[in-house]
PLY file of the C-alpha trace (Angstrom):
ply
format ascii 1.0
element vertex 142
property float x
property float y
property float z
element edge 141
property int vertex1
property int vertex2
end_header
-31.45 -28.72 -8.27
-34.66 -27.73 -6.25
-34.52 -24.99 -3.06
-34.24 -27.79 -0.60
-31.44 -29.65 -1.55
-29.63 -25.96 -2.50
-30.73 -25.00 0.95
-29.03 -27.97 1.87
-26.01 -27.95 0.36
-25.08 -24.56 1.88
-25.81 -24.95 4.96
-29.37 -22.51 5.31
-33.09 -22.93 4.95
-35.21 -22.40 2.02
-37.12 -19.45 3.66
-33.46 -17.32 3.51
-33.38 -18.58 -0.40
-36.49 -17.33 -1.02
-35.51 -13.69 1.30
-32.21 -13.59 -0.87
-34.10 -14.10 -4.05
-36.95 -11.72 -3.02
-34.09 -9.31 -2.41
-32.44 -10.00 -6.16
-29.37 -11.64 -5.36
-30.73 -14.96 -6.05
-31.98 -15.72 -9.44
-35.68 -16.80 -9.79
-35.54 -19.47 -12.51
-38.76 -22.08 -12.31
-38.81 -25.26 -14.36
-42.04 -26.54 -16.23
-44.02 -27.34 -13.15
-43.53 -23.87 -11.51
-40.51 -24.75 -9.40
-37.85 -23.23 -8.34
-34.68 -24.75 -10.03
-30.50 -23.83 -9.17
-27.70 -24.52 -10.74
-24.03 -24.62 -9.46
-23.58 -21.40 -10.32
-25.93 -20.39 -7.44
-24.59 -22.82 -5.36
-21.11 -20.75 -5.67
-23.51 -17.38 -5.40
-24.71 -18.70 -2.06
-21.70 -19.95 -1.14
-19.91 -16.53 -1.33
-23.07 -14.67 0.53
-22.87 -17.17 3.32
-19.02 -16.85 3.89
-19.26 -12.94 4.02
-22.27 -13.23 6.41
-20.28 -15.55 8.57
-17.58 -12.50 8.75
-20.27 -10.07 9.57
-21.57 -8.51 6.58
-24.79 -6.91 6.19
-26.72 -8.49 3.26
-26.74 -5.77 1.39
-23.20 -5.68 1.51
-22.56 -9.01 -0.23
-24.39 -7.51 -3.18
-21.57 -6.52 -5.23
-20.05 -9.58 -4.57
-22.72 -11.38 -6.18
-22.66 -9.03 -9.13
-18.99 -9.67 -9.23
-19.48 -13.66 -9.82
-22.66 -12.59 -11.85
-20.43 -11.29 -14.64
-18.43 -14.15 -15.23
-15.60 -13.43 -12.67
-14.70 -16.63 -11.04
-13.91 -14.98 -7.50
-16.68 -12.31 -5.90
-13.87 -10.21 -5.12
-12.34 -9.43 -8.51
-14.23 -6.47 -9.08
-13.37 -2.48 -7.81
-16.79 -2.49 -6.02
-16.42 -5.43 -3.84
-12.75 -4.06 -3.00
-14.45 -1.12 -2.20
-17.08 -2.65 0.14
-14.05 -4.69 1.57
-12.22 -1.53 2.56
-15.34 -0.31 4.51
-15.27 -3.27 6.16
-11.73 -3.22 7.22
-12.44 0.58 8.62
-15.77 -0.74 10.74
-13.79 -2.88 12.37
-11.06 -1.07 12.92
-13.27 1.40 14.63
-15.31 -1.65 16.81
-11.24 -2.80 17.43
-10.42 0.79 18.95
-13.86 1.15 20.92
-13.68 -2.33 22.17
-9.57 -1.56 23.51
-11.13 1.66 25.36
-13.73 -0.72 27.16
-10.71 -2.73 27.96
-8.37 -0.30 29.15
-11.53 0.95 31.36
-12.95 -2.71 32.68
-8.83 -3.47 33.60
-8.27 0.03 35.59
-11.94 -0.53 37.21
-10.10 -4.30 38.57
-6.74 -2.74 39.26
-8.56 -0.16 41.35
-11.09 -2.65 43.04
-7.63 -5.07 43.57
-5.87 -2.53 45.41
-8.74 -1.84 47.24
-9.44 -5.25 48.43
-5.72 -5.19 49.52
-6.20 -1.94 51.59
-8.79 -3.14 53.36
-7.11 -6.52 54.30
-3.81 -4.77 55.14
-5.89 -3.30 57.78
-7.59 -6.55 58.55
-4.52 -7.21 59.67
-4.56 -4.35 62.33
-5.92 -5.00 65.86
-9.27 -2.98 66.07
-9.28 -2.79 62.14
-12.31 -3.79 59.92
-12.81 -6.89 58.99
-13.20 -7.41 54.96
-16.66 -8.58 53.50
-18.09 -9.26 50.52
-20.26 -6.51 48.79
-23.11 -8.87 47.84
-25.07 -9.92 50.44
-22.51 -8.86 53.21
-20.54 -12.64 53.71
-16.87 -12.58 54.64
-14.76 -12.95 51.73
0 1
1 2
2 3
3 4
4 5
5 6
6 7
7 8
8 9
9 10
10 11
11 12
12 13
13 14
14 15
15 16
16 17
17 18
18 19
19 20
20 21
21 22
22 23
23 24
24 25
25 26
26 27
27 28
28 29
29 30
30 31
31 32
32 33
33 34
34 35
35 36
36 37
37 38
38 39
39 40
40 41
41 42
42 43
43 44
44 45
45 46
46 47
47 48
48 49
49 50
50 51
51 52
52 53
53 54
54 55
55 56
56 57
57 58
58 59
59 60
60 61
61 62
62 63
63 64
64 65
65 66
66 67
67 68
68 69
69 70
70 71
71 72
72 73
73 74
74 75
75 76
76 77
77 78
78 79
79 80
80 81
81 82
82 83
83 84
84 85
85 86
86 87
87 88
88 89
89 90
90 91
91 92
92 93
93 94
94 95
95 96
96 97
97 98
98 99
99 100
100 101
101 102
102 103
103 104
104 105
105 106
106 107
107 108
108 109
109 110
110 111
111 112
112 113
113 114
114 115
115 116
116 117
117 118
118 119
119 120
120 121
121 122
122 123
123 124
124 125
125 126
126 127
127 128
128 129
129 130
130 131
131 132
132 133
133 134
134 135
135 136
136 137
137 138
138 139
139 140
140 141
């Protein structure tokens, strides 16, 4: 098949078909005429790239992947190295997973403690002579 209709078929352009095979994980095969021809053995290549992108991989991560279903193996993951690149994964995220619950706990504290706040200051809203509560953009009543 020619680069459009592979580009096609999964779902990306040709100019990322040529990148990937600039970058060696796409085989370079031209017919007669000079052009680029696929199989769908690249088809499955591009496939697997594409799928590991979509969950965040760098390129260069999907490498071993490729070498994986390069050799013969019918799934990307069959081999040590793409285990290996899978448990690196799993750790990155687990990291973004515990920096992203800190955030959390902080953003939630920051609206318990403007919550209680707000209350305060209507509590004494309440009270004769006591302030009335506004909004802190642009000074309306809330």
């Amino acid at each position: 098949m020619r680069i459009g209709e592979l580009a096609r078929r999964v779902g990306t352009t040709t100019r990322a078909l040529r990148y990937y095979e600039a970058r060696g994980l796409l085989p370079a095969r031209r017919d007669a005429r000079g052009h680029r021809e696929y199989s769908e053995r690249d088809l499955v290549l591009l496939t697997q790239i594409r799928t590991l992108r979509d969950f965040g991989f760098e390129l260069e991560e999907t490498r071993p992947f490729v070498e994986c279903l390069r050799a013969g193996h019918a799934e990307g993951d069959a081999c040590p190295a793409s285990r290996d690149v899978y448990r690196r994964k799993l750790a990155e995220l687990d990291g973004l997973i515990g920096e992203l619950a800190a955030v959390r706990e902080t953003v939630a504290g920051q609206l318990r403690r403007a919550e209680e706040a707000r209350a305060g200051l209507a509590a004494e809203a309440l009270v004769p002579g006591g302030p009335e509560p506004g909004c802190e953009l642009g000074g309306r009543k809330a």
